[in-house]
N, CA, C and O atoms as a Tripos MOL2 file, in Angstrom:
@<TRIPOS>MOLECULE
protein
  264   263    66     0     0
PROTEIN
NO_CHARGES

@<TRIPOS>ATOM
      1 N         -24.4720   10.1260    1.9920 N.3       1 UNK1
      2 CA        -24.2570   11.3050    1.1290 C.3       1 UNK1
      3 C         -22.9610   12.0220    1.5330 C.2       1 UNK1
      4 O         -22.2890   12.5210    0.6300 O.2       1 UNK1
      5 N         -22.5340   12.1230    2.8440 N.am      2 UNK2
      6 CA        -21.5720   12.7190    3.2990 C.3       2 UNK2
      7 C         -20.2780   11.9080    3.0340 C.2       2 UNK2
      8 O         -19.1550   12.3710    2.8390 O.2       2 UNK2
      9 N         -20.5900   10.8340    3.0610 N.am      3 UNK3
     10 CA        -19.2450    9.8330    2.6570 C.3       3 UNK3
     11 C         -18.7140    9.6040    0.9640 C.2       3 UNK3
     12 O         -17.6830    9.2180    0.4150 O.2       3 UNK3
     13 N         -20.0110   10.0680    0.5500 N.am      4 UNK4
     14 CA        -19.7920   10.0390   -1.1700 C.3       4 UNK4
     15 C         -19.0480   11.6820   -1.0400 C.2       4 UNK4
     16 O         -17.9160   11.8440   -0.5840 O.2       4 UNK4
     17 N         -19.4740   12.2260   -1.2780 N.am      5 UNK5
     18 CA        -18.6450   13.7330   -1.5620 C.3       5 UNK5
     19 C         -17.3280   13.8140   -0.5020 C.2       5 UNK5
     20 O         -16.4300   14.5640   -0.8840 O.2       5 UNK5
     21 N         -17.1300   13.1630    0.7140 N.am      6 UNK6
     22 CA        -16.0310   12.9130    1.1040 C.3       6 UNK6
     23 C         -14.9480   11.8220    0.3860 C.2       6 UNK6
     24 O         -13.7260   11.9440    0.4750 O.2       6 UNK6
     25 N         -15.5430   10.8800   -0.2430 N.am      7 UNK7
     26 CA        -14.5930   10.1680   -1.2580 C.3       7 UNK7
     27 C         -13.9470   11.1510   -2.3310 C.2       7 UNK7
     28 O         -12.7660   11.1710   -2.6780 O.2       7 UNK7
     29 N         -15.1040   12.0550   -2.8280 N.am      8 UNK8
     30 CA        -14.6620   12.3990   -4.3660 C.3       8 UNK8
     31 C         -13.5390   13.3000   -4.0960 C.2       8 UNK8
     32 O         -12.4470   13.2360   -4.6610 O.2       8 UNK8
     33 N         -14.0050   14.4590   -2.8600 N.am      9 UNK9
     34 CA        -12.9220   15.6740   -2.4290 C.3       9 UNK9
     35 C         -11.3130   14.5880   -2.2210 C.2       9 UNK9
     36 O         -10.3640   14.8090   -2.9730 O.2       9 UNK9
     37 N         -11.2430   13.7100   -1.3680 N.am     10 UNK10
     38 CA        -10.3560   13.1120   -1.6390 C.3      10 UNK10
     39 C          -9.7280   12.7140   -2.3660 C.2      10 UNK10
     40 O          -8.5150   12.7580   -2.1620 O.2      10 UNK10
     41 N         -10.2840   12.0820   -3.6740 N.am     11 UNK11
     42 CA        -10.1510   11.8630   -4.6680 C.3      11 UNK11
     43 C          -9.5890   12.7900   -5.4140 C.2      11 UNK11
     44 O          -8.6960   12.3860   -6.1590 O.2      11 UNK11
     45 N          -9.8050   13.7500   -5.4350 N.am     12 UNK12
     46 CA         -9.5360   14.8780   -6.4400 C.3      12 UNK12
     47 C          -8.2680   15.4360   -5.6540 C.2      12 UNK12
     48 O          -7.6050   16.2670   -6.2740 O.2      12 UNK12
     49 N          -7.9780   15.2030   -4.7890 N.am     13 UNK13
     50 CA         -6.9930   15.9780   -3.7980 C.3      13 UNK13
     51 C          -5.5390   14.5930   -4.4140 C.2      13 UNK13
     52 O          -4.4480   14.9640   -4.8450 O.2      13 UNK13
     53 N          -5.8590   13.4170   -4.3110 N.am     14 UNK14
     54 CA         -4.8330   12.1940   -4.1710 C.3      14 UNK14
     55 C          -4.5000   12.5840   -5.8990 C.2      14 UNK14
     56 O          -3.3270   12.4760   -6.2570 O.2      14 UNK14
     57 N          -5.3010   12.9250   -6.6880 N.am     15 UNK15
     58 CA         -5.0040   12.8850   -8.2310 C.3      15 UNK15
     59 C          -4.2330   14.1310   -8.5060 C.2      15 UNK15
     60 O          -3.2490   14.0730   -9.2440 O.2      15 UNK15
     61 N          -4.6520   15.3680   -7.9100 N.am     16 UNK16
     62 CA         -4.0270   16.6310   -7.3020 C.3      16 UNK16
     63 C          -2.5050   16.4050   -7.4130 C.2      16 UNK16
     64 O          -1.6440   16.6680   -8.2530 O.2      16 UNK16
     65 N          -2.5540   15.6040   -5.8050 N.am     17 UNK17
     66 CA         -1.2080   15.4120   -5.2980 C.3      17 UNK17
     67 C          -0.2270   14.5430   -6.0730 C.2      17 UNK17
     68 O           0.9250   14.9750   -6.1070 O.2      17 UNK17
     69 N          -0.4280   13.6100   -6.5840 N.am     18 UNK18
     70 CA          0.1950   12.3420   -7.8380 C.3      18 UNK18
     71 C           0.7560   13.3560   -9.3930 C.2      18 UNK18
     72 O           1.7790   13.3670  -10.0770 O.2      18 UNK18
     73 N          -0.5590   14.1090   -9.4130 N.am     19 UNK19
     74 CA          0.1780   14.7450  -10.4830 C.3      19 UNK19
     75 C           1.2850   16.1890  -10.2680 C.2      19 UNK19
     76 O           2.2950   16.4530  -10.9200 O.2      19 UNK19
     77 N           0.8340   16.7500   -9.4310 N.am     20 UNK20
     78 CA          1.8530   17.5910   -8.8620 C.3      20 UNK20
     79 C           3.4200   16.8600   -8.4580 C.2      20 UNK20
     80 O           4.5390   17.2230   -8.8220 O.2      20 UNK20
     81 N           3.0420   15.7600   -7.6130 N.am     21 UNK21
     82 CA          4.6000   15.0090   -6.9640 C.3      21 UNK21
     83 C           5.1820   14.4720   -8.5780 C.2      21 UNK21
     84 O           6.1820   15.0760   -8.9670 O.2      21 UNK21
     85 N           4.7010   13.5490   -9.3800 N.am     22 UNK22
     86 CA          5.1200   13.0410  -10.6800 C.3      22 UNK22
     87 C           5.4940   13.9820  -11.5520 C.2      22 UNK22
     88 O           6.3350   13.6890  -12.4020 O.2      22 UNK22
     89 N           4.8180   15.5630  -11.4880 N.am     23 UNK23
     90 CA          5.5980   16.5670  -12.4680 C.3      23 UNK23
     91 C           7.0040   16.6420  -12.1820 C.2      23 UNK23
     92 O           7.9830   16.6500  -12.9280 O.2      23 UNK23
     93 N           6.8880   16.6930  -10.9830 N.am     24 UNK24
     94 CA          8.2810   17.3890  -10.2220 C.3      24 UNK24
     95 C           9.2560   16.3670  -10.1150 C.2      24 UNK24
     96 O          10.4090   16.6020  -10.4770 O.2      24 UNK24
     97 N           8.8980   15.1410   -9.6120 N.am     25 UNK25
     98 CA          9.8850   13.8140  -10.1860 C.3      25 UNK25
     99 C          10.1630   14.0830  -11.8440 C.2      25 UNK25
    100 O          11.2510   14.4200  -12.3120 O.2      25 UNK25
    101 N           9.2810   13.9210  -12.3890 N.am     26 UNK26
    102 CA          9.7930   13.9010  -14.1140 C.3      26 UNK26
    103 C          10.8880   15.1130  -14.6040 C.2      26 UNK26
    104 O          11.8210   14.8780  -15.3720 O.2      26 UNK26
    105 N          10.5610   16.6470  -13.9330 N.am     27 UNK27
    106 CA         11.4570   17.5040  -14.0190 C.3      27 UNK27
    107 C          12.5370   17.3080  -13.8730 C.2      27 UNK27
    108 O          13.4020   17.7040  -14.6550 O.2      27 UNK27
    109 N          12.7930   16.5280  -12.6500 N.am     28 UNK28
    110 CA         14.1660   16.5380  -11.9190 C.3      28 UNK28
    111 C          14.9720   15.2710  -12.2850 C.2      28 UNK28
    112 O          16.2010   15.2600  -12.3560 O.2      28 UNK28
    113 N          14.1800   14.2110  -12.5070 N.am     29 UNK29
    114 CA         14.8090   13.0030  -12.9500 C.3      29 UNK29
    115 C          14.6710   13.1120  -14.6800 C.2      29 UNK29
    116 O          15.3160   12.3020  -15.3460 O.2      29 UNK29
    117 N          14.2210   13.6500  -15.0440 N.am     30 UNK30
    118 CA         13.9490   14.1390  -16.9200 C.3      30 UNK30
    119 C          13.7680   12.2660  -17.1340 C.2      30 UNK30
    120 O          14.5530   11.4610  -17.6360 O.2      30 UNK30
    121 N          12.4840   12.0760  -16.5530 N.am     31 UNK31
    122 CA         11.7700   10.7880  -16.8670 C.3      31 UNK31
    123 C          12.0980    9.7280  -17.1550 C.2      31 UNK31
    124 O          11.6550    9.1320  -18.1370 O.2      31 UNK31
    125 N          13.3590    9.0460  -15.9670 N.am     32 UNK32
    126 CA         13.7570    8.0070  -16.0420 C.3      32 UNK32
    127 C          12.9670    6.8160  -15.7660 C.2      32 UNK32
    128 O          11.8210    7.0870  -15.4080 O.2      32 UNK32
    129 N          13.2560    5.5250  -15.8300 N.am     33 UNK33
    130 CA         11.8890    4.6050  -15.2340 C.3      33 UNK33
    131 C          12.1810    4.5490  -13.9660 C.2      33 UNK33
    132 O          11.0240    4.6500  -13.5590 O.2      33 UNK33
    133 N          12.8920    4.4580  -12.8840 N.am     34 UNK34
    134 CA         12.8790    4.6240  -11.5370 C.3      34 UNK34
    135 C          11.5580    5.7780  -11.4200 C.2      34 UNK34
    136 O          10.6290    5.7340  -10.6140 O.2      34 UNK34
    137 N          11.7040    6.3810  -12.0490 N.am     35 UNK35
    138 CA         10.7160    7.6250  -12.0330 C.3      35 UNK35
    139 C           9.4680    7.3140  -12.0320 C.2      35 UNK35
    140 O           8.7560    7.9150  -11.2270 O.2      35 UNK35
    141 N           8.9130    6.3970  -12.8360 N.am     36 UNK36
    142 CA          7.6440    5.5230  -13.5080 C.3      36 UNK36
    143 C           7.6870    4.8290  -11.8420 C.2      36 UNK36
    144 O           6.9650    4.9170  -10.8480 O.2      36 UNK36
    145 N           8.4510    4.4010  -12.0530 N.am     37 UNK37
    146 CA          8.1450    3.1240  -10.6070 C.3      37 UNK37
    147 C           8.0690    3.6830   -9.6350 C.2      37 UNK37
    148 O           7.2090    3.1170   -8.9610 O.2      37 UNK37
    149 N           8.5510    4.6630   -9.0220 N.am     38 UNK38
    150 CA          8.6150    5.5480   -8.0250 C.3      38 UNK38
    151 C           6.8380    6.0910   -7.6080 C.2      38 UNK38
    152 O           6.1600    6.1380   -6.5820 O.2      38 UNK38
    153 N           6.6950    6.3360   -8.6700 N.am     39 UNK39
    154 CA          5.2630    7.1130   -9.3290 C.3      39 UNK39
    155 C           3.8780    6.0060   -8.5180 C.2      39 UNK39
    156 O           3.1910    6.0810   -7.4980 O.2      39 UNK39
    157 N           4.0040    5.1500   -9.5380 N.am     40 UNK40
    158 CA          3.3430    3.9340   -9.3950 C.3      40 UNK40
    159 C           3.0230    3.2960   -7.6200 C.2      40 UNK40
    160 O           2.0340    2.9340   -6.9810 O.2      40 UNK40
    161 N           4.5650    3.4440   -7.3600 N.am     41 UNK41
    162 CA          4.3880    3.1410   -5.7610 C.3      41 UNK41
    163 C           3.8490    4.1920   -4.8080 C.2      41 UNK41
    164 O           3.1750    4.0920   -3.7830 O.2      41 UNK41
    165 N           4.2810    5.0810   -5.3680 N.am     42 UNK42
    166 CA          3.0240    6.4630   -4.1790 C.3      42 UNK42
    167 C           1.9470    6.2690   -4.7520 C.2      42 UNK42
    168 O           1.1390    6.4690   -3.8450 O.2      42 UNK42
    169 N           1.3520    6.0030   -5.6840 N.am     43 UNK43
    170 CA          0.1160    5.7750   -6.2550 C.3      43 UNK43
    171 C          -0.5760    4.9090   -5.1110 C.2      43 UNK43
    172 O          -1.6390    5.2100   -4.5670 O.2      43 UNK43
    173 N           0.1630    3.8340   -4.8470 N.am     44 UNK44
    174 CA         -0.6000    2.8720   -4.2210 C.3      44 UNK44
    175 C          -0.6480    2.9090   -2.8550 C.2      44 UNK44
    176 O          -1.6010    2.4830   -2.2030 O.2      44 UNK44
    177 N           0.5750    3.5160   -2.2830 N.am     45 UNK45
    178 CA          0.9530    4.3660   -0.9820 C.3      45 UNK45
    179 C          -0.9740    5.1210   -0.4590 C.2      45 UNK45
    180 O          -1.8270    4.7360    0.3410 O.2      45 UNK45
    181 N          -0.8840    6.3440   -1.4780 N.am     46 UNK46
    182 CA         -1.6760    7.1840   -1.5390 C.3      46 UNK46
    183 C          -3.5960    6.3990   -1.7530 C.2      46 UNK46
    184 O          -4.6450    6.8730   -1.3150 O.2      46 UNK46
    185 N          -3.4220    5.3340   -2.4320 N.am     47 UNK47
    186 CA         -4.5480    4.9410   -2.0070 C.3      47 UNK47
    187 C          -5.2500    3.9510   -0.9050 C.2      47 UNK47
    188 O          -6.4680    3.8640   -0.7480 O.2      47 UNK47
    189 N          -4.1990    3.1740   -0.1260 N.am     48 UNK48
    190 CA         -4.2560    2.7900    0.9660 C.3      48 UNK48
    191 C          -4.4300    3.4910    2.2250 C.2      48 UNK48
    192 O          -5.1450    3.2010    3.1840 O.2      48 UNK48
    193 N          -3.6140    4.5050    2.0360 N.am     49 UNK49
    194 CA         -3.7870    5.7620    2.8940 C.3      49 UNK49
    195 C          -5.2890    6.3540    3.0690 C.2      49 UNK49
    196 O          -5.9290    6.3980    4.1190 O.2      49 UNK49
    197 N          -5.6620    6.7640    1.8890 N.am     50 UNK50
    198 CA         -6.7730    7.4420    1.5750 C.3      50 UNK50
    199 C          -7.6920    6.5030    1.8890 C.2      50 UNK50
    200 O          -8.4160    6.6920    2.8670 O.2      50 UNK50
    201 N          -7.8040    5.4290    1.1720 N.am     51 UNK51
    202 CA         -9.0000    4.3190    1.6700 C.3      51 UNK51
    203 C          -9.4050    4.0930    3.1600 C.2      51 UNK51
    204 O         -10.4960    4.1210    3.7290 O.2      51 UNK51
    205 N          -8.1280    3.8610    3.5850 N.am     52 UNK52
    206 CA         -8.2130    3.9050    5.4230 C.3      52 UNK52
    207 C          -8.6370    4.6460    5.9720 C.2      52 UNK52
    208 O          -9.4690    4.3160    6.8180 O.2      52 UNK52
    209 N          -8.2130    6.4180    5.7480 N.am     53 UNK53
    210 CA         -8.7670    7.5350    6.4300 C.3      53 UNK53
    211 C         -10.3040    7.6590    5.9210 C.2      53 UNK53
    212 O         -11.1830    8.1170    6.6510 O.2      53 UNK53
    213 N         -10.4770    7.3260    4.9480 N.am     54 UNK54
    214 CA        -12.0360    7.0470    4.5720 C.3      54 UNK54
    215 C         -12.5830    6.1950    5.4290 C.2      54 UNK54
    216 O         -13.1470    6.7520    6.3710 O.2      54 UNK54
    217 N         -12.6180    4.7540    5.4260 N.am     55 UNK55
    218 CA        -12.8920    3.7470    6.1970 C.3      55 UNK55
    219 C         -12.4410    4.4950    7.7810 C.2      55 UNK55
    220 O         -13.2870    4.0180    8.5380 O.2      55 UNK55
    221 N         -11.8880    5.0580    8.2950 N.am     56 UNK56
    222 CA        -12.0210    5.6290    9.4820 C.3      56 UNK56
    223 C         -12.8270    6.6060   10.0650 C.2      56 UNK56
    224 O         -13.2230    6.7700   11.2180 O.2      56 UNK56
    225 N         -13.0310    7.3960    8.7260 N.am     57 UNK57
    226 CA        -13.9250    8.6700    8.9780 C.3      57 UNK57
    227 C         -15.1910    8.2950    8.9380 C.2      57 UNK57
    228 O         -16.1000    9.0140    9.3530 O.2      57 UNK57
    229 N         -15.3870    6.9810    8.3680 N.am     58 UNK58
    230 CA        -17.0990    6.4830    8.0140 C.3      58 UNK58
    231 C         -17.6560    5.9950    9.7030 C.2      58 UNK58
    232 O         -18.5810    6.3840   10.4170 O.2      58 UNK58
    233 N         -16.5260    4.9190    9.8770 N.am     59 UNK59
    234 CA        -16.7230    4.6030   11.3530 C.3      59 UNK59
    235 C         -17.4110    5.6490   12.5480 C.2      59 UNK59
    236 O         -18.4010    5.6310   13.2780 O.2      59 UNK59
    237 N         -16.3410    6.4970   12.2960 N.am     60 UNK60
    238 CA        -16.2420    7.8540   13.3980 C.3      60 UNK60
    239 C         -18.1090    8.5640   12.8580 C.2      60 UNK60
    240 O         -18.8410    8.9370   13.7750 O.2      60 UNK60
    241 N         -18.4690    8.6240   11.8330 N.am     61 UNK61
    242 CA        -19.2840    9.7040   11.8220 C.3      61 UNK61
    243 C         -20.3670    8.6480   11.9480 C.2      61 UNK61
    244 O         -21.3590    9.2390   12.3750 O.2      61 UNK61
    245 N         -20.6940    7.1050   11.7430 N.am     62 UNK62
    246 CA        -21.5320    6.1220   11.7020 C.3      62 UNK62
    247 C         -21.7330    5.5670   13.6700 C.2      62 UNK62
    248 O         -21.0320    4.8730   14.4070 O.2      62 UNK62
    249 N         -23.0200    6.3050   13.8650 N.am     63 UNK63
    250 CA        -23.5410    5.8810   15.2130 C.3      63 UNK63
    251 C         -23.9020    4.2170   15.3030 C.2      63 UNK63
    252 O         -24.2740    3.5320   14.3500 O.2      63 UNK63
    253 N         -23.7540    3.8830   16.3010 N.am     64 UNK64
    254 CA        -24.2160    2.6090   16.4550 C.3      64 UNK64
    255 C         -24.9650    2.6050   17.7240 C.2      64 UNK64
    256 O         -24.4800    2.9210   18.8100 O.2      64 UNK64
    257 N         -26.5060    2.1260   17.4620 N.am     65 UNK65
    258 CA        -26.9330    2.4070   18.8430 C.3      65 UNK65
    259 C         -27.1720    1.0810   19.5670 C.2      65 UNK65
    260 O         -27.4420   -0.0630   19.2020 O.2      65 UNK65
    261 N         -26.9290    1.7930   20.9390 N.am     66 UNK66
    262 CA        -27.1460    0.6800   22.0320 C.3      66 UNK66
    263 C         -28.1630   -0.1630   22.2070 C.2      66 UNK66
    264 O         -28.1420   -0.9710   23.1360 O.2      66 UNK66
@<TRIPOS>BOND
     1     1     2 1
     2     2     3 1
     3     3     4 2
     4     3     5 am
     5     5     6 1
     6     6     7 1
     7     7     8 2
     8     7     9 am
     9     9    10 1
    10    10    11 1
    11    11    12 2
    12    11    13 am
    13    13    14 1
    14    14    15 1
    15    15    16 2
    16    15    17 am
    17    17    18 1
    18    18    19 1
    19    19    20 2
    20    19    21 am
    21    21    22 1
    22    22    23 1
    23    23    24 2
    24    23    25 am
    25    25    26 1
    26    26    27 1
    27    27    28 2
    28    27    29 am
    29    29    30 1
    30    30    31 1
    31    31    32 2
    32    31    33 am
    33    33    34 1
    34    34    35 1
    35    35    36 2
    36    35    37 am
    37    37    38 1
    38    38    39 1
    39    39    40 2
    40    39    41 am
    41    41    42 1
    42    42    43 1
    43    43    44 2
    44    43    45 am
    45    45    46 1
    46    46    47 1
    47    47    48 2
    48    47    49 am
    49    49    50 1
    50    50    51 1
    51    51    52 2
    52    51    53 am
    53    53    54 1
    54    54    55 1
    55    55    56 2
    56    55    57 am
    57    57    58 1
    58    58    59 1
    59    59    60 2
    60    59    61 am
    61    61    62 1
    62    62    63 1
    63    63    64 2
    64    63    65 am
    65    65    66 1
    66    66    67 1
    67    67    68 2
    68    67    69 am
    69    69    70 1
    70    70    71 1
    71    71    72 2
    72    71    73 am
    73    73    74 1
    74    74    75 1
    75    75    76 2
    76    75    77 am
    77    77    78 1
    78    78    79 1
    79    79    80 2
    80    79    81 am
    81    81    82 1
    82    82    83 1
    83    83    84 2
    84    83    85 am
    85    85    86 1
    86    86    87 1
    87    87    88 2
    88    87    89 am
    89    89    90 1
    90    90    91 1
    91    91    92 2
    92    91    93 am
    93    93    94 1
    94    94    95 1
    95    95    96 2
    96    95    97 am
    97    97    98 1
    98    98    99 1
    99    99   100 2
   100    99   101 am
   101   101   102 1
   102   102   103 1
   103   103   104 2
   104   103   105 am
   105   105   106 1
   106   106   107 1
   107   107   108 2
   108   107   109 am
   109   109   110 1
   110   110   111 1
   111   111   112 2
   112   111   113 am
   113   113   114 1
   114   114   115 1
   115   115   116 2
   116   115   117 am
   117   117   118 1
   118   118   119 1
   119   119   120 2
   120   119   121 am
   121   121   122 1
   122   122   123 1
   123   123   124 2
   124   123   125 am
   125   125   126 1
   126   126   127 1
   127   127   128 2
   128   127   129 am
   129   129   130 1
   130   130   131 1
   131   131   132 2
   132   131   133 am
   133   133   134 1
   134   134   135 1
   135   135   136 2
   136   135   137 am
   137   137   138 1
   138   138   139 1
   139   139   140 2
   140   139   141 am
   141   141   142 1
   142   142   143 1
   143   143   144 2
   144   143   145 am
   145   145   146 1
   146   146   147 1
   147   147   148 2
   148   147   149 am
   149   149   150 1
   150   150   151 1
   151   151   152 2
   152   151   153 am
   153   153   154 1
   154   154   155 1
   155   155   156 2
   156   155   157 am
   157   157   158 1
   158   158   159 1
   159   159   160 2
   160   159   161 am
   161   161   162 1
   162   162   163 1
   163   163   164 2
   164   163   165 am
   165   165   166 1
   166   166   167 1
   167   167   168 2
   168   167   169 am
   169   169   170 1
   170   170   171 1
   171   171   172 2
   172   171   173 am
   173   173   174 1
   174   174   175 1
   175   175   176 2
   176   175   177 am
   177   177   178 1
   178   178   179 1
   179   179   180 2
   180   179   181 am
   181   181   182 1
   182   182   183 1
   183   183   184 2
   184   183   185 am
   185   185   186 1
   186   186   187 1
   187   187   188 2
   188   187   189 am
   189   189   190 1
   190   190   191 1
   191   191   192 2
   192   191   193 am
   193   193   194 1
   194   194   195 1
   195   195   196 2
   196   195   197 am
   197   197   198 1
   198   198   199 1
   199   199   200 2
   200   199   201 am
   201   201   202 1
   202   202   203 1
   203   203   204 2
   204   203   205 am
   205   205   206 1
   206   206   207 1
   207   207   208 2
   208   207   209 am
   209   209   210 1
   210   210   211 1
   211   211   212 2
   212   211   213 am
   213   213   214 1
   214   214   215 1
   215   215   216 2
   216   215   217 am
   217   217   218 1
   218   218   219 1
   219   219   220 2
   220   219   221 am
   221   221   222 1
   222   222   223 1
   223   223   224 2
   224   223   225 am
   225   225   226 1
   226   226   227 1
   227   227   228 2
   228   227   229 am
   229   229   230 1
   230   230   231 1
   231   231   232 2
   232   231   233 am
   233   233   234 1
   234   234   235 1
   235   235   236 2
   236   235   237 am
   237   237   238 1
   238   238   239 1
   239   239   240 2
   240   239   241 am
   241   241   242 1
   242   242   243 1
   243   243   244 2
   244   243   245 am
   245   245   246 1
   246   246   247 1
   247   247   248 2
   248   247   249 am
   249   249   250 1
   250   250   251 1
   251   251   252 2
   252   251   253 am
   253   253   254 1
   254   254   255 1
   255   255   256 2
   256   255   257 am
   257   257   258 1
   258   258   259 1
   259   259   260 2
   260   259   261 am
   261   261   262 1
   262   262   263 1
   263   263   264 2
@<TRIPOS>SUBSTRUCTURE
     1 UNK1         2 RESIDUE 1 A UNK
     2 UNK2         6 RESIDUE 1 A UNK
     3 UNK3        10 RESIDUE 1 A UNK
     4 UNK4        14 RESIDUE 1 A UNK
     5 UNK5        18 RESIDUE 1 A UNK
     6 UNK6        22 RESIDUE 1 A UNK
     7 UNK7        26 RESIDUE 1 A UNK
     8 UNK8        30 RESIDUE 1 A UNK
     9 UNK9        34 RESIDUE 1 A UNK
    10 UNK10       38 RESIDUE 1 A UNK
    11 UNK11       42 RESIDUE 1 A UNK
    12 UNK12       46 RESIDUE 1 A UNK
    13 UNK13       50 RESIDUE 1 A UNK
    14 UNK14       54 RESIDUE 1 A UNK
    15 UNK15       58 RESIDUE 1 A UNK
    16 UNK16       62 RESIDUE 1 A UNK
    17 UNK17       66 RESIDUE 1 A UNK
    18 UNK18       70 RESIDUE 1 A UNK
    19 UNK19       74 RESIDUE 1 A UNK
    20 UNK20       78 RESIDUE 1 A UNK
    21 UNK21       82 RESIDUE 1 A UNK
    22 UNK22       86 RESIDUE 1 A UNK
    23 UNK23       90 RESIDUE 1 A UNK
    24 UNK24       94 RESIDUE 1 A UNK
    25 UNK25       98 RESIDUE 1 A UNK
    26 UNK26      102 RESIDUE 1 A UNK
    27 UNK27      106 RESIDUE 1 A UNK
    28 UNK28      110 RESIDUE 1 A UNK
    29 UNK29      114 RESIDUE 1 A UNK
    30 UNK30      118 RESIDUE 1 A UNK
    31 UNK31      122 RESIDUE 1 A UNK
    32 UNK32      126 RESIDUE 1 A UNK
    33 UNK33      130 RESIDUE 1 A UNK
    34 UNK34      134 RESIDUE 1 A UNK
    35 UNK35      138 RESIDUE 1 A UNK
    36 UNK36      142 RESIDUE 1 A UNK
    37 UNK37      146 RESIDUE 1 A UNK
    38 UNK38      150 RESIDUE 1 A UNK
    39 UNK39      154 RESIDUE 1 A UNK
    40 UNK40      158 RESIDUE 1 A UNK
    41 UNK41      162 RESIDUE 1 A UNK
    42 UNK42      166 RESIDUE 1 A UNK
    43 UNK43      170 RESIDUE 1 A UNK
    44 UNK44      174 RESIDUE 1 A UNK
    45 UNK45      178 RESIDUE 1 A UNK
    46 UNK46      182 RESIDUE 1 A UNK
    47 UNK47      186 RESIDUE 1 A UNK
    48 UNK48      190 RESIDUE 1 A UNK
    49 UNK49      194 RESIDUE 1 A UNK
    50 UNK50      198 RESIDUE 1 A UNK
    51 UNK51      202 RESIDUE 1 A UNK
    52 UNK52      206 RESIDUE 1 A UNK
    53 UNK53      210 RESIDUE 1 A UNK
    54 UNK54      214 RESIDUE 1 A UNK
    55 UNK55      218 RESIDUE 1 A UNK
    56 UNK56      222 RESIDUE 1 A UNK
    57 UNK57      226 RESIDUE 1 A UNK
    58 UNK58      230 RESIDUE 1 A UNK
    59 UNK59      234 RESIDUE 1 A UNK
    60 UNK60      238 RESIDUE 1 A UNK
    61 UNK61      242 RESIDUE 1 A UNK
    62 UNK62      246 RESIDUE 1 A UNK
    63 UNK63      250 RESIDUE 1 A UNK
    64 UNK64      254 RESIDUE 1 A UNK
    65 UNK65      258 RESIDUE 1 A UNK
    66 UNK66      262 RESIDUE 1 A UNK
């Protein structure tokens, strides 16, 4: 249960952050495709990232007994 509502807060934070960073690329580059691609690659940046610190945090809070 703790790992599900820790996905979603994440989740909502990485979609957060993608659309905030991609406004501000599109502003400044006035939406070139470097821009698109740029986008695309923190996209995937951001979910490797996120997946891992997930997959780390599950570890850390998951006892294993002796």
């Amino acid at each position: 249960m703790k790992v599900k509502s820790l996905f979603a807060t994440v989740l909502i934070t990485m979609a957060l952050t993608v659309l905030t960073v991609s406004s501000v690329y599109f502003v400044v580059n006035e939406g070139s495709a470097a821009n698109i691609a740029g986008n695309l690659i923190l996209l995937v940046c951001l979910f490797f990232f996120t997946w891992t610190a997930l997959l780390l945090s599950k570890a850390r809070y998951t006892s294993v007994a002796p």
